[in-house]
VOSE-818531 format. One record per residue: residue in one letter; x, y, z of N, C-alpha, C in turn. Coordinates in steps of 0.05 Angstrom, whole numbers, padded with zeros to 5 digits, always signed. Last residue first. Example, Ala and Ser with C-alpha at 12.3 -4.5 7.8 and 13.67 -1.06 7.14 Angstrom:
! residues 2
S+00257-00045+00142+00273-00021+00143+00258+00001+00157/A+00264-00114+00156+00246-00090+00156+00264-00066+00156/
END
This chain:
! residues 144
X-02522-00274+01511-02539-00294+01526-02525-00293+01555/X-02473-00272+01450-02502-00267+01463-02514-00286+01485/X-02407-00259+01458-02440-00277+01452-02456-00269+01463/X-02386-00201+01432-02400-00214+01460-02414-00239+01446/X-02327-00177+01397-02355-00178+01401-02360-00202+01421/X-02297-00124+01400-02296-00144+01411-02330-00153+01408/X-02255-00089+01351-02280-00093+01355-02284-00122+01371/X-02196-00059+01328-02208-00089+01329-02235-00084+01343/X-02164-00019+01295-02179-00022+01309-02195-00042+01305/X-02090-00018+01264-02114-00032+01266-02138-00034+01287/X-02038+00013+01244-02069+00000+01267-02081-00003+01260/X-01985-00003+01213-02007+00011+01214-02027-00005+01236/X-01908-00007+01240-01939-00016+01221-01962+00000+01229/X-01884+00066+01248-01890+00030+01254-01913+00025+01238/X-01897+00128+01230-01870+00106+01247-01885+00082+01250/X-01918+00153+01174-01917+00144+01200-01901+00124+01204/X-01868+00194+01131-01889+00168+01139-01890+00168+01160/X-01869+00259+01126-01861+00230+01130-01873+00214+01133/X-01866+00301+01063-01878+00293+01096-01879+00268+01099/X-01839+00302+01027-01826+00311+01045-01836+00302+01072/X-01871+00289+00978-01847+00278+00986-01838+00284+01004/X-01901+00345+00977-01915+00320+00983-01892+00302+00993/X-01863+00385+00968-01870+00393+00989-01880+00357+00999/X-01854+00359+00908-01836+00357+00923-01849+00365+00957/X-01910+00354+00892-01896+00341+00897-01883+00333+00907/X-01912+00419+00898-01928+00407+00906-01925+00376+00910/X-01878+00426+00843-01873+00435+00878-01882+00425+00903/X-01893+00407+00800-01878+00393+00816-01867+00402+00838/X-01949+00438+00803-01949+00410+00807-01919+00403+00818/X-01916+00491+00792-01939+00481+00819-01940+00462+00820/X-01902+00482+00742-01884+00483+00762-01888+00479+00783/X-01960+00472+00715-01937+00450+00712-01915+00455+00740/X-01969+00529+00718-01982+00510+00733-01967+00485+00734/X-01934+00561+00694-01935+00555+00710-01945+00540+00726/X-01942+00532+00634-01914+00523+00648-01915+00533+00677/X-01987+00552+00632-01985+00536+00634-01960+00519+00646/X-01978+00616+00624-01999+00596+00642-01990+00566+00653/X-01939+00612+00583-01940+00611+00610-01954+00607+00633/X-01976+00592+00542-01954+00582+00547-01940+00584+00573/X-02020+00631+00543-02024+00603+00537-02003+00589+00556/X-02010+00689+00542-02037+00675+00545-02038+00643+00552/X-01953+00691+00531-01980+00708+00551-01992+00695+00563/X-01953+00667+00482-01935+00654+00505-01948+00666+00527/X-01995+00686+00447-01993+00666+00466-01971+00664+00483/X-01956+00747+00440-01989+00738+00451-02001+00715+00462/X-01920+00722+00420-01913+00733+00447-01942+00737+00449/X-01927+00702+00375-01918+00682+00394-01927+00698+00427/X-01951+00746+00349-01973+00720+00354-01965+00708+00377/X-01909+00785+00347-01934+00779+00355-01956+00757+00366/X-01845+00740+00344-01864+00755+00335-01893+00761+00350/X-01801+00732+00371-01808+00755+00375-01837+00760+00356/X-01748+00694+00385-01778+00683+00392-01787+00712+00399/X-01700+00701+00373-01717+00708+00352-01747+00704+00364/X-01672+00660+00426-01663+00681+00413-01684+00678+00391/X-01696+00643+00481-01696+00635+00448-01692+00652+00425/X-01683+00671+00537-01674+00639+00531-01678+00635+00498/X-01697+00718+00513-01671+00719+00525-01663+00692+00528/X-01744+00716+00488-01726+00724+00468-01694+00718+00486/X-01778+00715+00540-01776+00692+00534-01748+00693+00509/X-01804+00772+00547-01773+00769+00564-01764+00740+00551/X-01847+00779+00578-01846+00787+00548-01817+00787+00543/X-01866+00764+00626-01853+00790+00619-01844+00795+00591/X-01897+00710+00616-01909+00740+00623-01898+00760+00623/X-01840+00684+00604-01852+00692+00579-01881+00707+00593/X-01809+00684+00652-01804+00700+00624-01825+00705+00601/X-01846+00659+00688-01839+00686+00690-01833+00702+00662/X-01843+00611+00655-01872+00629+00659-01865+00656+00672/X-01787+00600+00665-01800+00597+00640-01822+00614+00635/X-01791+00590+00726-01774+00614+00713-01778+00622+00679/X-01817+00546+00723-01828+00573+00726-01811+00597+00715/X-01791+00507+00696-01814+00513+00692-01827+00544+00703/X-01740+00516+00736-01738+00508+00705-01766+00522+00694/X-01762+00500+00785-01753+00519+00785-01747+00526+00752/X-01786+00443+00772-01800+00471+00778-01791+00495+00779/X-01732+00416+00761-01769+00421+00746-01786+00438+00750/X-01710+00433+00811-01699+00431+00782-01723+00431+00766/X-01744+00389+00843-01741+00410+00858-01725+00430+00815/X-01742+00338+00821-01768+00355+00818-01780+00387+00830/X-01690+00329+00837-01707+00328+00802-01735+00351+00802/X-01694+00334+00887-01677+00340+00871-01683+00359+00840/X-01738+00287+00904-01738+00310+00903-01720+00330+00889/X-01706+00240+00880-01729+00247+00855-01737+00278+00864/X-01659+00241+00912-01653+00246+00884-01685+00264+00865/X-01680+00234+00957-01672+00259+00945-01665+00268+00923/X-01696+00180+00946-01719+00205+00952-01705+00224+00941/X-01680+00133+00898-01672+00144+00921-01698+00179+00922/X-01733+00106+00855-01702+00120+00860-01698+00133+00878/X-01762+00074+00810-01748+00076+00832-01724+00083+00831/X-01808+00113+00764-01774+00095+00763-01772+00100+00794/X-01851+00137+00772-01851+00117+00756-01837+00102+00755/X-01867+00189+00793-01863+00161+00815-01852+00140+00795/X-01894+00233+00771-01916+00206+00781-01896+00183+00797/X-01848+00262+00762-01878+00271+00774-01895+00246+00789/X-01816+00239+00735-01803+00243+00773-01827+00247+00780/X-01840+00234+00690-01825+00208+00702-01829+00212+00732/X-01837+00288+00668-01868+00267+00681-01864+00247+00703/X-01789+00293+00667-01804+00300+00688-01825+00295+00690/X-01780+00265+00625-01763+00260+00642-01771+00269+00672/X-01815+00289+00591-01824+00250+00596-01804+00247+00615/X-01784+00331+00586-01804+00333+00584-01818+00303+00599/X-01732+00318+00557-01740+00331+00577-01763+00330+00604/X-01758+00290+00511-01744+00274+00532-01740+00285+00553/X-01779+00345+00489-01786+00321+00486-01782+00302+00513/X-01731+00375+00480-01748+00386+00496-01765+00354+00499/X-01701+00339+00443-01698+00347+00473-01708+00363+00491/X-01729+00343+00396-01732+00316+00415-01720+00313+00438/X-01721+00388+00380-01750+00383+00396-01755+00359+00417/X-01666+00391+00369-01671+00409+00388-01699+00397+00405/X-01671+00350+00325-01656+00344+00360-01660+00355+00385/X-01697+00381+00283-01709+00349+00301-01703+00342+00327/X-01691+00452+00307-01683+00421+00293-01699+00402+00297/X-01752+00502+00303-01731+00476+00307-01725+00454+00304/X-01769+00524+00247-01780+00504+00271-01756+00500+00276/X-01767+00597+00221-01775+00566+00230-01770+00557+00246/X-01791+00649+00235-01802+00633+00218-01791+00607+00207/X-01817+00651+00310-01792+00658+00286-01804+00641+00257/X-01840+00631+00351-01845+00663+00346-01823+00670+00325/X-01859+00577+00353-01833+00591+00369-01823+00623+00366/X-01914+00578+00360-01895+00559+00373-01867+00567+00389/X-01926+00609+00322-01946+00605+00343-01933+00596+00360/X-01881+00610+00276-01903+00628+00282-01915+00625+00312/X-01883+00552+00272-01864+00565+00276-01863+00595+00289/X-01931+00529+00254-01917+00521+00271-01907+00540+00285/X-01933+00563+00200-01956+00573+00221-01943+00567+00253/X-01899+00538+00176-01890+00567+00178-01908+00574+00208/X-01911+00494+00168-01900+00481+00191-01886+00514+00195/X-01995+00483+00180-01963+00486+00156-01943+00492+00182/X-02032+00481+00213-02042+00482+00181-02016+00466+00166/X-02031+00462+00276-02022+00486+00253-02028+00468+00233/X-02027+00421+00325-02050+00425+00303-02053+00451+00287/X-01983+00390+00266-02000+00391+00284-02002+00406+00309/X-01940+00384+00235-01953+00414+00248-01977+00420+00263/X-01888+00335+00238-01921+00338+00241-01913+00378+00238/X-01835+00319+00238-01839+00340+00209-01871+00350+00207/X-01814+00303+00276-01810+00286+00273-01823+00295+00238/X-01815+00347+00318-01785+00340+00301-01793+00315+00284/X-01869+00345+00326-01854+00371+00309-01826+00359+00302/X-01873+00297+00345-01892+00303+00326-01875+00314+00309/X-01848+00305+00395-01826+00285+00383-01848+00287+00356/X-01877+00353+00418-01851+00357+00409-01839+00335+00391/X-01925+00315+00432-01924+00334+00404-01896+00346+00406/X-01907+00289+00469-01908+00272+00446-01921+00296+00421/X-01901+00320+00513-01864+00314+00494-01888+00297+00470/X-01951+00334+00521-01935+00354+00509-01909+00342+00497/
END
């Protein structure tokens, strides 16, 4: 997903026709957002993949933190846009189409995304076992 935001600022419409259709389906107004605007959803975006998978070393609470903020971010996102409510974070995001997907599609999705980084964070939480790991050894007999 950030590498079709850095697409859209970057002038793609991929996979829309035209960059009205974009705009339409995307953001429910009849145009796109800036370059800057997308490429910060963008970096956003690769910012929380980041904390998702582990990728940069970094203190625990921090990445829980992060990924505590990512989810709450993300859902509250899927709340708004199943209540048809999304116009209150993007001002004009009103047409038909959009608000039919954001329904269908967009919130779905952003909620499941939020589950993942919850699920993360819950994962991060449970501790390691205390001391090196065991090892069960096996004695074996000569024979005779």
């Amino acid at each position: 997903m950030s590498a079709l935001h850095v697409a859209w600022g970057s002038g793609s419409s991929f996979p829309f026709a035209s960059r009205g259709d974009l705009a339409d389906a995307v953001i429910g107004s009849d145009t796109v957002p800036s370059p800057p605007a997308c490429y910060a959803v963008a970096a956003a975006l690769a910012a929380g993949s980041t904390l998702l998978i582990d990728a940069i070393p970094m203190p625990e609470r921090v990445r829980r933190a992060g990924l505590g903020g990512l989810s709450l971010t993300l859902g509250g996102r899927a709340m708004l846009g199943w209540f048809g409510q999304t116009e209150k974070v993007s001002p004009g995001s009103n047409s038909v189409r959009f608000r039919r997907l954001d329904r269908r599609v967009y919130a779905p999705t952003c909620a499941a995304l939020a589950a993942g980084a919850l699920a993360a964070v819950r994962r991060s939480r449970t501790p390691a076992p205390a001391g090196p790991p065991r090892f069960v050894t096996a004695r074996v007999t000569p024979p005779g």
